[in-house]
N, CA, C and O atoms as a printed pandas DataFrame, in Angstrom:
     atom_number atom_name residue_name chain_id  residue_number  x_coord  y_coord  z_coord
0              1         N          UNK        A               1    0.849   -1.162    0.000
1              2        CA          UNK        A               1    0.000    0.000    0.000
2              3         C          UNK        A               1    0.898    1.229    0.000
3              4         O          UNK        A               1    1.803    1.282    0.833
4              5         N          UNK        A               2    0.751    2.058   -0.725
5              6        CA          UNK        A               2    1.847    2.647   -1.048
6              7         C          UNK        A               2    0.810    4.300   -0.278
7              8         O          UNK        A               2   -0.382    4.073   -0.490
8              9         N          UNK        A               3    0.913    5.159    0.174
9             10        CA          UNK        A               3    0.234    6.303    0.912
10            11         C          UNK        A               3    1.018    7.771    1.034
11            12         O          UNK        A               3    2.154    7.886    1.495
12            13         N          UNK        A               4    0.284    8.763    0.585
13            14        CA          UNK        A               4    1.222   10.217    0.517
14            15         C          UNK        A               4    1.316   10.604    1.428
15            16         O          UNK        A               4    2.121   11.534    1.487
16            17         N          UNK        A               5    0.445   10.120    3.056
17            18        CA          UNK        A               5    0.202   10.930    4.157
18            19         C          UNK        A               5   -0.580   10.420    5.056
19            20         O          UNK        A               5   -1.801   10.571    5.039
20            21         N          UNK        A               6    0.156    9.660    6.069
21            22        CA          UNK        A               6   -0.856    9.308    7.562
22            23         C          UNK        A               6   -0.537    9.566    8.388
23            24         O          UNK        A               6    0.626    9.415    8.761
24            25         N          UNK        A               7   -1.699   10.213    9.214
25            26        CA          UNK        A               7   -1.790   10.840   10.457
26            27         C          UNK        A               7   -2.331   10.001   11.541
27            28         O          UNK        A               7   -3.417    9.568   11.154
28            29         N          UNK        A               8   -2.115    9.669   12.472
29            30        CA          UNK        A               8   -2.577    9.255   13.894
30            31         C          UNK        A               8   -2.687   10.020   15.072
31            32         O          UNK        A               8   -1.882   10.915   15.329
32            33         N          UNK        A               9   -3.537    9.754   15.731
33            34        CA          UNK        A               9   -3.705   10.662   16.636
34            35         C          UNK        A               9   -4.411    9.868   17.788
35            36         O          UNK        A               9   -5.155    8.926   17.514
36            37         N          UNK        A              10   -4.155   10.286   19.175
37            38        CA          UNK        A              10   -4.816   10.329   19.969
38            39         C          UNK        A              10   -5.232   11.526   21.115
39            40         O          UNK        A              10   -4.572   12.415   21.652
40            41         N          UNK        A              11   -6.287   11.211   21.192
41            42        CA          UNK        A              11   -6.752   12.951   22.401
42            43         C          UNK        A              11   -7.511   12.534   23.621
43            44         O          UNK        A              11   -8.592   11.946   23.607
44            45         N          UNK        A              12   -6.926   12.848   24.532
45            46        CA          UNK        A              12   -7.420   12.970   26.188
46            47         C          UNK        A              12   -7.528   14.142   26.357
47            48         O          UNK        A              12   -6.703   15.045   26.220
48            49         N          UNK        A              13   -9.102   14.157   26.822
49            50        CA          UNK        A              13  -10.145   15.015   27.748
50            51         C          UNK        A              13   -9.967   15.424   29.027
51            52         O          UNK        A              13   -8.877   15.187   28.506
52            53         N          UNK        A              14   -9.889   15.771   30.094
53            54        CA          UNK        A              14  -10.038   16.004   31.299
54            55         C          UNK        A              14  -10.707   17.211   31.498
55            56         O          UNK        A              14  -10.496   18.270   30.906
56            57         N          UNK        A              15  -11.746   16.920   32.603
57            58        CA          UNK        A              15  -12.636   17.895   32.988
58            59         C          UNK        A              15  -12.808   17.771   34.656
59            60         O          UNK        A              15  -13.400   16.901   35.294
60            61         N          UNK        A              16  -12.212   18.739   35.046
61            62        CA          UNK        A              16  -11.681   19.461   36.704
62            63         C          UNK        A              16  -13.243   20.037   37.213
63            64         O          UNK        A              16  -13.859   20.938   36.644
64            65         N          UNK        A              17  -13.639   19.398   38.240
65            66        CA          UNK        A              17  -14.745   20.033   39.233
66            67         C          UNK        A              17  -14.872   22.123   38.842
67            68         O          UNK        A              17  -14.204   22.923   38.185
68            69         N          UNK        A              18  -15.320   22.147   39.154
69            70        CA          UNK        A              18  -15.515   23.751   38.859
70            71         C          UNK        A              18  -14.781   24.245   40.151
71            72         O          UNK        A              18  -14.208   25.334   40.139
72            73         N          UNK        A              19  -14.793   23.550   41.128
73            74        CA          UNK        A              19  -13.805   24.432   41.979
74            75         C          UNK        A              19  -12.633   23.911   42.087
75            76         O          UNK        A              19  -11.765   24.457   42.768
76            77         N          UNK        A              20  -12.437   22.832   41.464
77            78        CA          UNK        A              20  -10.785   22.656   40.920
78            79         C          UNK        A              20  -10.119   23.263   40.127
79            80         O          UNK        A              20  -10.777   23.099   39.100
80            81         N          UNK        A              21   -9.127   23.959   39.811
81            82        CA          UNK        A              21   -8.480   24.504   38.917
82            83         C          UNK        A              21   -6.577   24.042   38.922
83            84         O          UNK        A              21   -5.789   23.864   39.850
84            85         N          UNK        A              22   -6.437   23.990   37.541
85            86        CA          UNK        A              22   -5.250   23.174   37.473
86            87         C          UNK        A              22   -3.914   24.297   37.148
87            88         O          UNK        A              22   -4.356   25.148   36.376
88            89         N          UNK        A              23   -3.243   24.425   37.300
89            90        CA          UNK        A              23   -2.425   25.560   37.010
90            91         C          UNK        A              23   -0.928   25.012   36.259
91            92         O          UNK        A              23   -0.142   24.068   36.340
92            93         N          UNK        A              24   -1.081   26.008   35.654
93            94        CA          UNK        A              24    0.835   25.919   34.605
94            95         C          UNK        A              24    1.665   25.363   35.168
95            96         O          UNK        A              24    2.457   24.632   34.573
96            97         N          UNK        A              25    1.704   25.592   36.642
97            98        CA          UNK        A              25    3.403   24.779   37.036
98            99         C          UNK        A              25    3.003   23.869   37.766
99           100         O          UNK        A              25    3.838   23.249   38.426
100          101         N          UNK        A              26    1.555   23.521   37.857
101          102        CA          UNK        A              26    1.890   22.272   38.477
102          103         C          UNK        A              26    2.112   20.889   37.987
103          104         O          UNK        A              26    1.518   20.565   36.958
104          105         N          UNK        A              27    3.052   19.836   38.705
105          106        CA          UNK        A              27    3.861   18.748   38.631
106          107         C          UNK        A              27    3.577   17.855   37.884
107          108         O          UNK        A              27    4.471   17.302   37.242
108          109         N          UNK        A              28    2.388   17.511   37.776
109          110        CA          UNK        A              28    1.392   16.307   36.890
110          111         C          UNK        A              28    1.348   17.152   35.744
111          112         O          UNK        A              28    1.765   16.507   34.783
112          113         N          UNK        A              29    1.087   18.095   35.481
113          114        CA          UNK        A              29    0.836   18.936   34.330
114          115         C          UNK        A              29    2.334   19.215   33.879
115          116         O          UNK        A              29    2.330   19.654   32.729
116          117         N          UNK        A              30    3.580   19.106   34.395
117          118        CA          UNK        A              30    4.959   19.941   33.701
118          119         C          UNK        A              30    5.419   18.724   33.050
119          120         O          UNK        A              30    6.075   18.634   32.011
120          121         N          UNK        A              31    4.754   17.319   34.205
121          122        CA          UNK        A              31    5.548   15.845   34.014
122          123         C          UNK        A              31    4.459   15.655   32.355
123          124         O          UNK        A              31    4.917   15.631   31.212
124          125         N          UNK        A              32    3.243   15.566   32.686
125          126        CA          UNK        A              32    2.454   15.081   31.402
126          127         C          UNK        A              32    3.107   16.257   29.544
127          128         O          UNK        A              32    2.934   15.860   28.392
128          129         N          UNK        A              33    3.535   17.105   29.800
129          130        CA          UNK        A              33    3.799   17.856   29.051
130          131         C          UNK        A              33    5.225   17.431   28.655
131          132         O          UNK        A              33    5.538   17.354   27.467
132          133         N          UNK        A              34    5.871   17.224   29.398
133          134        CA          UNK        A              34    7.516   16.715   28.818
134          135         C          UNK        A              34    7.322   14.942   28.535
135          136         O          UNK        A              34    8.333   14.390   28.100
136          137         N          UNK        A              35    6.382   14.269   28.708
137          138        CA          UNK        A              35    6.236   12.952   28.393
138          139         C          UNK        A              35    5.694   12.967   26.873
139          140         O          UNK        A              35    6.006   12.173   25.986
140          141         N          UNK        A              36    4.999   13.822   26.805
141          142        CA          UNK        A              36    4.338   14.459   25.120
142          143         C          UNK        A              36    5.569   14.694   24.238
143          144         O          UNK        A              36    5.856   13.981   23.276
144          145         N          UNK        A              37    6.473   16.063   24.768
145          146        CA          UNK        A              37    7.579   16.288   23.958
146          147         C          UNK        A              37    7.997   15.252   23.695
147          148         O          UNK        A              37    7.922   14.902   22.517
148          149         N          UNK        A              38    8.650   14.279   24.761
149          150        CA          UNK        A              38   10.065   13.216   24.533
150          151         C          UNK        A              38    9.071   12.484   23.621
151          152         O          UNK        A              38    9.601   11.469   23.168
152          153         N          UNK        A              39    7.767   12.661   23.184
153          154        CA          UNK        A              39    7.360   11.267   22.179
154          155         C          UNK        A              39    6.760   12.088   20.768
155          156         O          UNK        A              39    6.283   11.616   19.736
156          157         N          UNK        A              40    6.938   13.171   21.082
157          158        CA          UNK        A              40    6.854   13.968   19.340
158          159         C          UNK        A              40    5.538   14.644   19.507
159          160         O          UNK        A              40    5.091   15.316   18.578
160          161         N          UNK        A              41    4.989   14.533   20.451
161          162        CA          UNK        A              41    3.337   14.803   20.736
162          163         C          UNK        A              41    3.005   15.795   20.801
163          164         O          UNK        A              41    3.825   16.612   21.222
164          165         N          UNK        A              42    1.952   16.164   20.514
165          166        CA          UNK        A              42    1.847   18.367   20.412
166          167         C          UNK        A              42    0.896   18.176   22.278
167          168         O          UNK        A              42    0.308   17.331   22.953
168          169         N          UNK        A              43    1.246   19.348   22.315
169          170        CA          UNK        A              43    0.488   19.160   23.722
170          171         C          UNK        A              43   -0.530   20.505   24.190
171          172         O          UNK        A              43   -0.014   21.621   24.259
172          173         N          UNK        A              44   -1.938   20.328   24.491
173          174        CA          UNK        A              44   -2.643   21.639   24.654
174          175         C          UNK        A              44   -3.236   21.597   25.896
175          176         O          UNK        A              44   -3.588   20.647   26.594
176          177         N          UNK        A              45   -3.294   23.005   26.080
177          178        CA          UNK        A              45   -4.487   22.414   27.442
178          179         C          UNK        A              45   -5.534   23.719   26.981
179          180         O          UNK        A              45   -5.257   24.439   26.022
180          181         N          UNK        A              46   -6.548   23.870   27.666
181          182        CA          UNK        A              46   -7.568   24.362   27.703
182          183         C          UNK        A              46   -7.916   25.864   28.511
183          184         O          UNK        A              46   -8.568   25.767   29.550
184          185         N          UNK        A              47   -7.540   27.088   28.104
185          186        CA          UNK        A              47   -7.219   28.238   28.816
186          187         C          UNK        A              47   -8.557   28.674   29.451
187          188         O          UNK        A              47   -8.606   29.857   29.790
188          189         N          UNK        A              48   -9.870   27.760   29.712
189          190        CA          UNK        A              48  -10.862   27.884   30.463
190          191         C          UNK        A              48  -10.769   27.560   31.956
191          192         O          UNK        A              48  -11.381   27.939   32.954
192          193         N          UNK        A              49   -9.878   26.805   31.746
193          194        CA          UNK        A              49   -9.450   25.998   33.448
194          195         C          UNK        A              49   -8.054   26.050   33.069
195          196         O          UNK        A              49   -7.481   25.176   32.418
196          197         N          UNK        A              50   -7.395   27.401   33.625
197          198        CA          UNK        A              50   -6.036   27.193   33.800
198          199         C          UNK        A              50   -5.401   26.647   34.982
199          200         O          UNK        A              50   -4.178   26.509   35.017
């Protein structure tokens, strides 16, 4: 099979209590973000619940 272009993807959701809020430096969030880089992975989060 010969192909000009494949993409794969996977996407995780998370949705924080309303009085949870997750912030930029924290640990689970700096660790999940450099586990993305080291594997080529784009990484976003959601600037509604920072």
């Amino acid at each position: 099979m010969e192909l000009k272009k494949l993409e794969l993807g996977v996407e995780f959701e998370m949705e924080f209590p309303e009085e949870e809020t997750l912030s930029e430096n924290d640990p689970t969030l700096k660790a999940m973000k450099e586990s993305a880089r080291q594997l080529g992975l784009a990484f976003e989060t959601d600037k509604e619940n920072p």
